[in-house]
VEXDREN-2710 file (C-alpha; in Angstrom, 1 decimal):
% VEXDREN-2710
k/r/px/py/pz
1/UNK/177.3/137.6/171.7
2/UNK/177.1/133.4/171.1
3/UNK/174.8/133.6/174.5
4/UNK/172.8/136.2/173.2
5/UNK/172.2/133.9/169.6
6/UNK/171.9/130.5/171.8
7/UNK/169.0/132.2/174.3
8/UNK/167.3/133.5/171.1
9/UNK/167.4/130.6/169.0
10/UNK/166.2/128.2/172.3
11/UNK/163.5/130.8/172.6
12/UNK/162.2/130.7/169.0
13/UNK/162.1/126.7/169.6
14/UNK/160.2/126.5/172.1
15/UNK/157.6/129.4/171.0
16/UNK/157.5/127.4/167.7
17/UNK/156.6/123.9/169.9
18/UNK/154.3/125.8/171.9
19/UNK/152.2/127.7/168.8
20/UNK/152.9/124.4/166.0
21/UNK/150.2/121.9/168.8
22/UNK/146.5/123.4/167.7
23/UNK/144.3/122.9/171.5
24/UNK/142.6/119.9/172.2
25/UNK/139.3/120.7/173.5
26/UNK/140.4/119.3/177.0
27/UNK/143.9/121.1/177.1
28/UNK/144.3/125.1/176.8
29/UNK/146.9/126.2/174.9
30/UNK/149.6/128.6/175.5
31/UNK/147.7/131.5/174.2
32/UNK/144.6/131.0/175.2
33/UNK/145.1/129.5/179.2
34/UNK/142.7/130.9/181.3
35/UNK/144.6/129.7/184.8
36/UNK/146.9/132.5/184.8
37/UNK/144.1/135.1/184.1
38/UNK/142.2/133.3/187.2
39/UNK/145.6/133.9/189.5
40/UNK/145.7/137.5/188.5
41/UNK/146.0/139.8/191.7
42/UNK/147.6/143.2/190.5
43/UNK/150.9/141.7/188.6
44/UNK/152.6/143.6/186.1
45/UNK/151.3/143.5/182.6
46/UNK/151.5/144.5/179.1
47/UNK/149.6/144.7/176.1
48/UNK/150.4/144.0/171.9
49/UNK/148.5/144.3/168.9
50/UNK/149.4/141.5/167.0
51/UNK/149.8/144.4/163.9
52/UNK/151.9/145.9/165.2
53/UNK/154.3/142.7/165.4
54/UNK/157.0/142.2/162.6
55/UNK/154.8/139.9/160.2
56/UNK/158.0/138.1/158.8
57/UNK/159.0/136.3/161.5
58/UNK/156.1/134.4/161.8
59/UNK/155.2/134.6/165.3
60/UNK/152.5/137.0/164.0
61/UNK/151.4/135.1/161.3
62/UNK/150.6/131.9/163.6
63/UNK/148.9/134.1/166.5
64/UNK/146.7/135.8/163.7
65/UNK/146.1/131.8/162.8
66/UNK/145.3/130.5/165.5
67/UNK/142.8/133.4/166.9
68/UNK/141.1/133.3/163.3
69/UNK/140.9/129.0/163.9
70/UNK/139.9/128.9/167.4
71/UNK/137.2/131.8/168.2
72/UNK/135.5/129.3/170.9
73/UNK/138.4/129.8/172.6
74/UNK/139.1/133.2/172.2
75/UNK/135.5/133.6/173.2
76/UNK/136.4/131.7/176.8
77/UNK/139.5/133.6/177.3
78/UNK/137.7/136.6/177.0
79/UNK/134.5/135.8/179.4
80/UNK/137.7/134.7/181.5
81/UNK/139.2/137.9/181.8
82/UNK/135.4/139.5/182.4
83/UNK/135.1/137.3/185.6
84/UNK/138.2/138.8/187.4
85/UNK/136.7/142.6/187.6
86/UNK/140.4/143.4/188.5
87/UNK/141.9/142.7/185.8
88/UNK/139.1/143.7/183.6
89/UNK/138.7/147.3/185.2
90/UNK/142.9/147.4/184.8
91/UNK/142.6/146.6/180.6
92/UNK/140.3/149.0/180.7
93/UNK/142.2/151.7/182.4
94/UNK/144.8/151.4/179.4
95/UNK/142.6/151.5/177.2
96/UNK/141.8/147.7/176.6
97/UNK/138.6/146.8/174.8
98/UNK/137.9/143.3/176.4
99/UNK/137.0/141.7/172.8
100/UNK/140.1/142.6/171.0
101/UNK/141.5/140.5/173.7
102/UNK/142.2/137.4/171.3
103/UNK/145.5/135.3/173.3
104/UNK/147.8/135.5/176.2
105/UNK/151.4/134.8/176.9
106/UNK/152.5/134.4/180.5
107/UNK/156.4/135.1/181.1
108/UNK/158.8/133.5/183.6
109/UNK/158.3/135.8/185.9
110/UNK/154.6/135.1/186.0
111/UNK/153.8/138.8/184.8
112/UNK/151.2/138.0/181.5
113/UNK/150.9/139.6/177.7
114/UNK/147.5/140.6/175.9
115/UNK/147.6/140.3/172.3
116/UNK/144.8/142.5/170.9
117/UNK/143.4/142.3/167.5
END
């Protein structure tokens, strides 16, 4: 049960390093990285709106910030999930309107997460 606190509590740190850094306009943050949309070739997926996220841990709060602070960047994410038709045609098989597309989270295992307004 410690292991299950330790993993959780090293998780929270690093999401909170990784959102607390606002994107230089030379680096792409976490949430908005366009590279692993450019590698997508059929990978597992999955797909959040950020409402529907628990809005008092704060993970919701600083996504909802940081897509309201940064729409040039929303903006390229979304023109770069338009350029791979793939993945494009597979948002939209679930349902996924492109421009409620607003960040992205890529997991260990490479597989990546669409927030959607």
């Amino acid at each position: 049960m410690k292991r299950i606190g330790l993993v959780g509590l090293l998780s929270a740190l690093a999401l909170s390093l990784t959102i607390s850094t606002p994107p230089a306009a030379e680096h792409e943050s976490a949430f908005f990285a366009r590279a692993p949309i450019h590698a997508w070739h059929g990978q597992h997926f999955t797909v959040i709106r950020i409402d529907s996220l628990n809005e008092f841990d704060g993970f919701r709060g600083m996504l909802e910030n940081w897509t309201s602070s940064f729409p040039d960047q929303v903006e390229a994410l979304q023109a770069a999930i338009l350029a791979n038709r793939p993945l494009a045609a597979a948002l939209r098989a679930k349902g996924v309107q492109i421009r409620n597309v607003v960040a992205i989270q890529q997991g260990f295992n490479g597989n990546l997460v669409f927030y959607l307004r």
